[in-house]
N, C-alpha and C positions, 0 to 999 in steps of 0.2 A: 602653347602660350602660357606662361606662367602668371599666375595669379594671387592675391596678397592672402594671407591668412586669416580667417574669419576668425571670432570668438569661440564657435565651433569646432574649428580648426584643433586651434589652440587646446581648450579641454580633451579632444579628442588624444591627441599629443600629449597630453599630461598624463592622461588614463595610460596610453599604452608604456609609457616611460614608468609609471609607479609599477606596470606588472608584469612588465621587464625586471627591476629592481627586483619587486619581493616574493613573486614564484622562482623558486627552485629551478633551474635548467635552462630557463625562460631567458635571460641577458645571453646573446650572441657576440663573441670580441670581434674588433677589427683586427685583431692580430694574433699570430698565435701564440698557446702559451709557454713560457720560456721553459714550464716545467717538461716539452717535449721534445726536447733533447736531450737530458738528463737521465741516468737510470734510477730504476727504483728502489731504493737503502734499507739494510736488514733493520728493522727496529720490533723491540717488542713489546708489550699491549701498551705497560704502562705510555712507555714515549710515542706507542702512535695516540693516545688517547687525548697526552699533553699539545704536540703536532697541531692534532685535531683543536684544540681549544683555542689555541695562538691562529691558528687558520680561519675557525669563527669568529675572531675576535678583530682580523681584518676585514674579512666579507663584511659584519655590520660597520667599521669604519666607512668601506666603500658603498655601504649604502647609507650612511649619512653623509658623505662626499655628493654623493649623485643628487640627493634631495638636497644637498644644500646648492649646489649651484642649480637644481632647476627654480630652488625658490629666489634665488639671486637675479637670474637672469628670467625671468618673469616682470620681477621687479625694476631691470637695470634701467636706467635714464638713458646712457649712449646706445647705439648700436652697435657700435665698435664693442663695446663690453661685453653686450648681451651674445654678441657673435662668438668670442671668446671663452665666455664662460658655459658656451653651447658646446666646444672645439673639449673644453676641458674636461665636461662631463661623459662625452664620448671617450675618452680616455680611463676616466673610472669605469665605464660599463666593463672594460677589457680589463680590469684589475677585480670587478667583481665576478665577471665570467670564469677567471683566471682561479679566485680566492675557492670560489662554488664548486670548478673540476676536482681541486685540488682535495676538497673534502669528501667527496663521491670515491675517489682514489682511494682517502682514510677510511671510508664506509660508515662515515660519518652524516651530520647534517649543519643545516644554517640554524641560527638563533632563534627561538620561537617570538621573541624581541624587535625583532627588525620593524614588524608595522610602526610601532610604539615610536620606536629614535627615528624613520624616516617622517612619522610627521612633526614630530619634536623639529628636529634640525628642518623642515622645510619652512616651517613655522619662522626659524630662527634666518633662514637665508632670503625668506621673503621681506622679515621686517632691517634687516643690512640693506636689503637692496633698496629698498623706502626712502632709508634717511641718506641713502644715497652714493653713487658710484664708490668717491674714495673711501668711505666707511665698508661697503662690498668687498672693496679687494683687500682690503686691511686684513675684511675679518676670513677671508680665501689663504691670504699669507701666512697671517697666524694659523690658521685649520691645517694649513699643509707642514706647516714647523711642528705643531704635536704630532702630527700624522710621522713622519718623520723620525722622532724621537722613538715612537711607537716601535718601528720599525728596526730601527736600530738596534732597540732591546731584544724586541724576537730572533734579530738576526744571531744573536749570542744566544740564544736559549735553546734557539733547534739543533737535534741530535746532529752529529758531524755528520754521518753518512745519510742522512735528508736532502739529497741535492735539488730535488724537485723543488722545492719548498722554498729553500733558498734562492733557488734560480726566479722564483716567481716574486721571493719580498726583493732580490735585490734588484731588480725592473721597476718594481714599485717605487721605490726610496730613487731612483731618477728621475723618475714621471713627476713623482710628488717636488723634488726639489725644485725640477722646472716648473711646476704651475705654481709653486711659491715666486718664484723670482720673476714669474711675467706677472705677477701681481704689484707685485712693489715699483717693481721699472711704470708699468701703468698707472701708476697712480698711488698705487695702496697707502692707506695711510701705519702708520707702525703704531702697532697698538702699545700699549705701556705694559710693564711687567705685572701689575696687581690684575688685569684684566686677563693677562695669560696664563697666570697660577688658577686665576678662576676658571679658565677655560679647562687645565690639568685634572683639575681637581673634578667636575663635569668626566672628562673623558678617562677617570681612574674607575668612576662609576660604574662608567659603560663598560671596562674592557672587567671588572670584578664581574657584575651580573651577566656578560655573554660566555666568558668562559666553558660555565654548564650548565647553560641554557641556550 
């Protein structure tokens, strides 16, 4: 018999989703990652190092992705949204699962950073969700268009024979477009251009300081 979720509940559920997010190994995908079908590409130190950087530099995207839709949809008014923005975050786990293997592959690691932006942006997805749904998916659409851009640019920077890498941003840059456009078709409000350079400008931050760190 099912029964509703207590406040309890709920923190309990936060907890385990935050150490999901920022333990290493910890995020399980619903899917598997696109990087395994793909063989593994001669590169050397330097280019797995830079690989490596661009690869950390998504993983904390998609852990500010995760924390912002859990602080969103904590927040959300509908339940339609709340449901949706639950559907989307589930979707990130498999991008950060994804982003995490891919770096263990480089012999690499995640950002020492990541506590820091997951509660900066939850901070920031909980008070969207506050002032309310169409401000929420506004600022979901716009987060998914820099995400996006992001994405685009790596895709030109990694070494040509990195298919793994590729094979895993160009799945992202999907994912991400469709959770843009089920935002705006829902509701989203369109945010204005001086709000979105602000945004750029924020997320040049993050991908300068995750780099190498």
């Amino acid at each position: 018999m099912d029964r509703r979720m207590t406040h309890a509940d709920n923190l309990i559920h936060q907890f385990d989703t935050v150490l999901r997010t920022l333990v290493p190994k910890a995020a399980q995908p619903s899917r598997p990652s696109p990087a395994n079908a793909q063989p593994e590409g001669a590169m050397d130190e330097e280019q797995r190092r830079h690989v490596a950087g661009l690869m950390r530099i998504n993983h904390t995207g998609e852990v500010c992705a995760q924390a912002l839709y859990q602080g969103q949809g904590m927040a959300a008014k509908l339940t339609e949204t709340r449901a949706k923005m639950e559907e989307a975050a589930a979707e990130e786990i498999d991008h950060l699962a994804w982003c995490d293997q891919r770096l263990q592959e480089l012999d690499d690691r995640t950002s020492y950073l990541n506590p820091m932006f997951y509660a900066a942006s939850f901070g920031l997805g909980a008070l969207a969700g506050a002032v309310g749904d169409r401000v929420s998916l506004g600022f979901v659409a716009a987060t998914e268009e820099q995400v996006g851009h992001h994405l685009d640019a790596h895709l030109k920077k990694l070494p040509i024979d990195d298919k793994r890498s590729r094979a895993v941003l160009e799945q992202m840059r999907i994912d991400e477009a469709q959770h843009e456009q089920w935002a705006l078709e829902s509701g989203g409000q369109r945010f204005p251009l001086p709000v979105k350079w602000g945004m750029r400008l924020v997320s040049k931050v993050m991908t300068k300081s995750v780099y190498r760190l």
